[in-house]
C-alpha positions as CSV (number, residue, x, y, z in Angstrom):
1,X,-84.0,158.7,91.6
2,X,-82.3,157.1,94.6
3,X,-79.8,158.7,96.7
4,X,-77.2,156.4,95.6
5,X,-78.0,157.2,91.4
6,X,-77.6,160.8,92.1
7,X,-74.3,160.0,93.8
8,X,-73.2,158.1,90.7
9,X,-74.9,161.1,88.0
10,X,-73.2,163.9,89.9
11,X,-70.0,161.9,90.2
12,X,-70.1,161.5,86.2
13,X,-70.6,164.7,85.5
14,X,-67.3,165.9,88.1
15,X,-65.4,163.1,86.5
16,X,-66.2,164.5,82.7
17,X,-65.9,168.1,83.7
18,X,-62.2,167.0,85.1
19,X,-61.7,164.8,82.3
20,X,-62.1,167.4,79.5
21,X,-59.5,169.2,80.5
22,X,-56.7,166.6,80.7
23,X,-58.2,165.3,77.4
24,X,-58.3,168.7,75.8
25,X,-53.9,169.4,76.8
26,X,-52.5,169.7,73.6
27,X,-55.0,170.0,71.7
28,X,-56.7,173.8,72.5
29,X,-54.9,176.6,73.2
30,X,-56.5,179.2,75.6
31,X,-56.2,182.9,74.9
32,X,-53.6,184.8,76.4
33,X,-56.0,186.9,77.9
34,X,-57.2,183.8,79.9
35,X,-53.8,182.1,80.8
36,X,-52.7,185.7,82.2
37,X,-56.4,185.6,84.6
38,X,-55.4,182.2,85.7
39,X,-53.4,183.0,88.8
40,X,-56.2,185.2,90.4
41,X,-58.7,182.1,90.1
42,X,-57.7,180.9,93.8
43,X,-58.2,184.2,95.2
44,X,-61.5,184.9,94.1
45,X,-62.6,182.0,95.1
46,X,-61.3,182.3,98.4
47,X,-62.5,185.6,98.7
48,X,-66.2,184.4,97.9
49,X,-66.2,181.9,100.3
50,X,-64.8,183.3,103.3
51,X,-66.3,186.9,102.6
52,X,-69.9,185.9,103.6
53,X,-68.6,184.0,106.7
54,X,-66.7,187.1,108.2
55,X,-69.7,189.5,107.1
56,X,-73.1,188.1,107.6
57,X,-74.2,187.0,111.4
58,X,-78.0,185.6,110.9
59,X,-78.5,186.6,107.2
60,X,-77.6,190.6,108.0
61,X,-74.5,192.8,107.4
62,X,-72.7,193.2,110.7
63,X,-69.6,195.2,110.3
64,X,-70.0,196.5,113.9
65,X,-67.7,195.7,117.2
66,X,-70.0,193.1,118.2
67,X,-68.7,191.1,114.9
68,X,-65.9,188.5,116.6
69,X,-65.6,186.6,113.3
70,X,-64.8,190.0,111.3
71,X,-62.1,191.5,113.5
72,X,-60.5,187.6,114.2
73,X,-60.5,187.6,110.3
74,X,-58.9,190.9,110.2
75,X,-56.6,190.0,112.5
76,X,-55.5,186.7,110.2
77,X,-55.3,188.6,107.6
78,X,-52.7,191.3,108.7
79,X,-50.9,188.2,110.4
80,X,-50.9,186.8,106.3
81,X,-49.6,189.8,105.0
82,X,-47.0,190.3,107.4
83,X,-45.5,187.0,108.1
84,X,-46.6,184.6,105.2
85,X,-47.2,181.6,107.4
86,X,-50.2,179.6,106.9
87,X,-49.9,177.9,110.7
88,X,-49.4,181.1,112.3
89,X,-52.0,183.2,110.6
90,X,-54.8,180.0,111.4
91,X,-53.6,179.7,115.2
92,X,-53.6,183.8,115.5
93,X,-56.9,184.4,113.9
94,X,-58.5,181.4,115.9
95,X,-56.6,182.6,119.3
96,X,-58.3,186.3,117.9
97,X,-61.7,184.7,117.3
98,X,-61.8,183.1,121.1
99,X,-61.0,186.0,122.7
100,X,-63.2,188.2,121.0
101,X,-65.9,186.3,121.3
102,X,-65.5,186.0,125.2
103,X,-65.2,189.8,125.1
């Protein structure tokens, strides 16, 4: 298969995973169960992709000192919790990152 069929398989498949849910409004109705899980969806999924980033330097654990990325991320988010901005918790934990790293 070419490079630009795969494109246009795999761009299918998005569009009728997408689709099946603006096609299926009205007509299913989730469990409650499921509608009240909803909300946490974004943070999970947040959670699994930043966790490995902040954690893992070269394939190992490293929750040591010498970790930059896991204190700056620390530091971002204490700056979330506290203030709630999304510019000043990105420029803080950056800022944080730097000057760890050149520590």
């Amino acid at each position: 298969m070419t490079l630009w069929g795969l494109m246009l398989v795999c761009g299918a498949i998005t569009f009728a995973i997408r689709y099946s849910f603006i096609a299926a409004a009205g007509h299913f109705e989730p469990p409650d169960w499921f509608v009240r899980l909803l909300p946490f969806v974004p943070v999970a999924a947040l959670t699994a992709l930043v966790t490995p980033e902040l954690l893992l330097i070269d394939g190992a654990v490293a929750l040591g000192i010498d970790n930059s990325r896991l204190w700056a991320g620390l530091v971002a988010i204490v700056v979330a919790a506290l203030w709630r901005n999304t510019v000043l918790t990105i420029g803080l934990g950056f800022a944080a990152f730097y000057l760890l790293r050149g520590v």
